[in-house]
Residue frames as qw, qx, qy, qz and C-alpha x, y, z in Angstrom:
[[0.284, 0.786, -0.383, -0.394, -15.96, -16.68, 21.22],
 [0.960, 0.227, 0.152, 0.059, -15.14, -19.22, 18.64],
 [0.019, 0.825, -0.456, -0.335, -11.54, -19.94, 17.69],
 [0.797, 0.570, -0.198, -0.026, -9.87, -21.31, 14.71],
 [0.600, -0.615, 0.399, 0.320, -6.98, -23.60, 15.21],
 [0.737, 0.616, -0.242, -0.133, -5.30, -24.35, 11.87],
 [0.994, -0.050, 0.088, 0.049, -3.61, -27.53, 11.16],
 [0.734, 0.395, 0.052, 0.550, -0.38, -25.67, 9.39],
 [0.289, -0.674, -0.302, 0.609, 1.13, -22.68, 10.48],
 [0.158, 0.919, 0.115, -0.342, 0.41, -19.14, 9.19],
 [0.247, 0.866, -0.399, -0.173, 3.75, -18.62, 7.63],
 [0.819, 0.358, -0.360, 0.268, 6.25, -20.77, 5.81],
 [0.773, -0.082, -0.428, 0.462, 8.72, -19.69, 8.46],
 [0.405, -0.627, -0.309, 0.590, 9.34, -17.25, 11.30],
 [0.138, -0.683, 0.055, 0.715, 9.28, -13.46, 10.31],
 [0.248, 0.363, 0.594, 0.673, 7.95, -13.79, 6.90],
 [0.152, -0.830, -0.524, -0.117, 4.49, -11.62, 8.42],
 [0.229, -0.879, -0.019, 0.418, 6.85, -8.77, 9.92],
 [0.369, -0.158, 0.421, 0.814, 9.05, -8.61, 7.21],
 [0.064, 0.606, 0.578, 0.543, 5.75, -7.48, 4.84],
 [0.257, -0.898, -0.275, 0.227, 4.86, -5.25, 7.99],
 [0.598, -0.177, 0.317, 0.714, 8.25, -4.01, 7.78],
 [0.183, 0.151, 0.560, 0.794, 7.21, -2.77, 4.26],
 [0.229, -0.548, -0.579, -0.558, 3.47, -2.09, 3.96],
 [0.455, -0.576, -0.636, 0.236, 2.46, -1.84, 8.25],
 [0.226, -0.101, -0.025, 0.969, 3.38, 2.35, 8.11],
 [0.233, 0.628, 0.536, -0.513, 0.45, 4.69, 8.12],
 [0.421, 0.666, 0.013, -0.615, -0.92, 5.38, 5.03],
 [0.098, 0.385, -0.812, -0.428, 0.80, 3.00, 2.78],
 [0.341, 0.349, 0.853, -0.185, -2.16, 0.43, 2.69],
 [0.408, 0.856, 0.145, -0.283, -4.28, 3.53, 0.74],
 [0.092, 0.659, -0.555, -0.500, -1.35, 4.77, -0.91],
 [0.246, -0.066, 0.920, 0.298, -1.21, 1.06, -2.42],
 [0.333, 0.589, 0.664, -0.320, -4.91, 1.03, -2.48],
 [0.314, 0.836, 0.007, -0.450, -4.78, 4.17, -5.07],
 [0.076, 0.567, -0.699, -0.429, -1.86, 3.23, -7.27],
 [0.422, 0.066, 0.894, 0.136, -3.93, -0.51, -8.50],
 [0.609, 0.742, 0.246, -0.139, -6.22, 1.93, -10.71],
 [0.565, 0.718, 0.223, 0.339, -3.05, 3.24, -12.32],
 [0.456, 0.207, -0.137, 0.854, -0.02, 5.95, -12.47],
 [0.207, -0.905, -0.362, -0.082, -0.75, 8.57, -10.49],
 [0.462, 0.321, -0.370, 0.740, 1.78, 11.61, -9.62],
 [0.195, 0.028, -0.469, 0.861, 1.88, 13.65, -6.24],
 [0.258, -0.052, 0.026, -0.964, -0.59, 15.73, -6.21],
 [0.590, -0.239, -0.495, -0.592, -3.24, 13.26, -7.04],
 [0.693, -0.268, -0.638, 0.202, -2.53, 10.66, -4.49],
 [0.075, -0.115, -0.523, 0.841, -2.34, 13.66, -1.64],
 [0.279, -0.128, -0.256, -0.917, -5.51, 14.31, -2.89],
 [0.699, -0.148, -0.493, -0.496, -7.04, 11.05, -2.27],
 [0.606, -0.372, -0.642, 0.285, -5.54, 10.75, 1.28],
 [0.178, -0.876, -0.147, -0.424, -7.09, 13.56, 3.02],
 [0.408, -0.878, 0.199, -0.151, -4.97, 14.80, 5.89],
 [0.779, 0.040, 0.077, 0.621, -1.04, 12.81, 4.60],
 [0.056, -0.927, 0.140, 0.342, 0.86, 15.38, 4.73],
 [0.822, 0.540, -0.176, 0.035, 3.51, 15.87, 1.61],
 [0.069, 0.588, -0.804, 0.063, 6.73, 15.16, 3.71],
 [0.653, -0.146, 0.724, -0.169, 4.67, 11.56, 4.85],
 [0.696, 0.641, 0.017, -0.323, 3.86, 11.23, 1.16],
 [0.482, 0.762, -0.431, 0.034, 7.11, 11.57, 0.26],
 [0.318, -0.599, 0.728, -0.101, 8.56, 9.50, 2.65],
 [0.776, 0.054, 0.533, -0.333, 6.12, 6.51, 2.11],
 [0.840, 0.533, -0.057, -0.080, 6.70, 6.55, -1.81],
 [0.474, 0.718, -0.507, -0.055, 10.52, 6.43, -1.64],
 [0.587, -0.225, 0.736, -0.252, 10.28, 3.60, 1.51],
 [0.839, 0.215, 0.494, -0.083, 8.25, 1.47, -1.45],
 [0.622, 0.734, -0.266, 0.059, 10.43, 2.87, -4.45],
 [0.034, 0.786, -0.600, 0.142, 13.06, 1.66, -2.43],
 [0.633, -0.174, 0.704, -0.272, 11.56, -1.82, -1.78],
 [0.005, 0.034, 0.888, 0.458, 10.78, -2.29, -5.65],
 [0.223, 0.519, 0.740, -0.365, 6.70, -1.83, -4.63],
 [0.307, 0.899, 0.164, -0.265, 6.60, 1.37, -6.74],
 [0.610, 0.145, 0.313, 0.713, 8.46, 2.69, -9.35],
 [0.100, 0.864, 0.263, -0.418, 8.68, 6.70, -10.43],
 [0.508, 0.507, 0.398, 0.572, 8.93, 7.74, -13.98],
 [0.001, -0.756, -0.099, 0.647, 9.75, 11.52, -14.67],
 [0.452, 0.794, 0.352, 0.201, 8.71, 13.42, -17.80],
 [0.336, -0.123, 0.129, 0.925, 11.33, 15.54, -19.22],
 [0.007, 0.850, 0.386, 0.359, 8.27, 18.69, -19.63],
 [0.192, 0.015, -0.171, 0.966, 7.90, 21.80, -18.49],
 [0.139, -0.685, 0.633, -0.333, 7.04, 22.22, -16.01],
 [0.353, 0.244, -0.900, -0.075, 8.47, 18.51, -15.06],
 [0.779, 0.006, -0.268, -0.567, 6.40, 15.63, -14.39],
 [0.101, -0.227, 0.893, -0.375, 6.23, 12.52, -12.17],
 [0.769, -0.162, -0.535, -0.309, 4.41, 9.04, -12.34],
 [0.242, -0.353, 0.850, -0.308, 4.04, 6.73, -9.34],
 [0.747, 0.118, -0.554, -0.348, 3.21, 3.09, -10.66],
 [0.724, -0.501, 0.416, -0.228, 3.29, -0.03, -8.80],
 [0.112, 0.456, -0.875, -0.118, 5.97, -3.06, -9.87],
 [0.638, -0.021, -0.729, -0.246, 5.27, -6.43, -10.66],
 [0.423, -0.291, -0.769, 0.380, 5.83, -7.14, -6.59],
 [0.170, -0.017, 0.293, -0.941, 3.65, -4.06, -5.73],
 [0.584, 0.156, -0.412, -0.682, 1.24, -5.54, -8.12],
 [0.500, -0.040, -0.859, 0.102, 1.55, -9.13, -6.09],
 [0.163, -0.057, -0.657, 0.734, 0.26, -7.12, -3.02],
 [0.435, -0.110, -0.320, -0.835, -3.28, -6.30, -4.81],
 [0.636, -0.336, -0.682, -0.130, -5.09, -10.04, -3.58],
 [0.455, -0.159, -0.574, 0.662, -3.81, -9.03, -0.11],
 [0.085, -0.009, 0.044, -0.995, -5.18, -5.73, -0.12],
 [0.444, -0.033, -0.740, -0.505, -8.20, -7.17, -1.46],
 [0.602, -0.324, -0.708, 0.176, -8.82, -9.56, 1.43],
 [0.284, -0.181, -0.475, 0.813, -8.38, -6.41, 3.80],
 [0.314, 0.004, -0.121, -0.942, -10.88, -4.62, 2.34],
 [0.568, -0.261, -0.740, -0.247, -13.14, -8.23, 2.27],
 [0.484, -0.173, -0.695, 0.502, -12.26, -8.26, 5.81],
 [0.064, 0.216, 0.150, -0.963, -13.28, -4.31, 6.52],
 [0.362, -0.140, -0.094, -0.917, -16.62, -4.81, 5.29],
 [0.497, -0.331, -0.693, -0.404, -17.53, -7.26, 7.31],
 [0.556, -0.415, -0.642, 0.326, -16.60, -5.71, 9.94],
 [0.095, 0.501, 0.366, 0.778, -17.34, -2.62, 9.52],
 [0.274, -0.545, -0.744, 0.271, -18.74, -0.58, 12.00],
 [0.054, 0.779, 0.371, 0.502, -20.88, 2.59, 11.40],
 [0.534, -0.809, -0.157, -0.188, -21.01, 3.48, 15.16],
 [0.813, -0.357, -0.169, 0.428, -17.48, 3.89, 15.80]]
């Protein structure tokens, strides 16, 4: 097995890589991000598009990242009332990251697991 030493280290300084865990390293929040870079979406959709979240983990996950600043939630004064979930400018910094995980996941990919 080949390894990779690197000349700098990984992070600027201790506990930058668990603080982002911290934030993003919870089940489902990776997708949950993953859905919100096409656009608002409210409840209902985004349980839609992670098959088996349940809506208290839903709900927990969006007000963990509305509470980091990752997301933001707009509500429509309608009837009956209405709810956005968007991502912030620093939710919107976590897109290249995401990105690279998904670079990473298809090349390693594996059908047969």
């Amino acid at each position: 097995m080949k390894t990779t030493t690197l000349s700098q280290p990984l992070e600027p300084r201790i506990g930058c890589i668990a603080s982002a865990m911290e934030i993003i390293g919870s089940k489902w929040t990776a997708l949950l991000l993953r859905d919100l870079t096409t656009g608002p979406k409210r409840f209902g959709e985004l349980e839609k598009s992670l098959k088996g979240i349940s809506p208290r983990t839903l709900s927990q996950r969006l007000d963990d990242l509305e509470e980091h600043g990752i997301v933001t939630k707009q509500m429509f004064a309608e009837a009956p009332p209405r709810c956005e979930y968007s991502l912030t400018k620093k939710g919107e910094d976590l897109v290249p990251i995401l990105k690279q995980m998904a670079v990473w996941g298809e090349k390693y990919y594996d059908t047969s697991v």
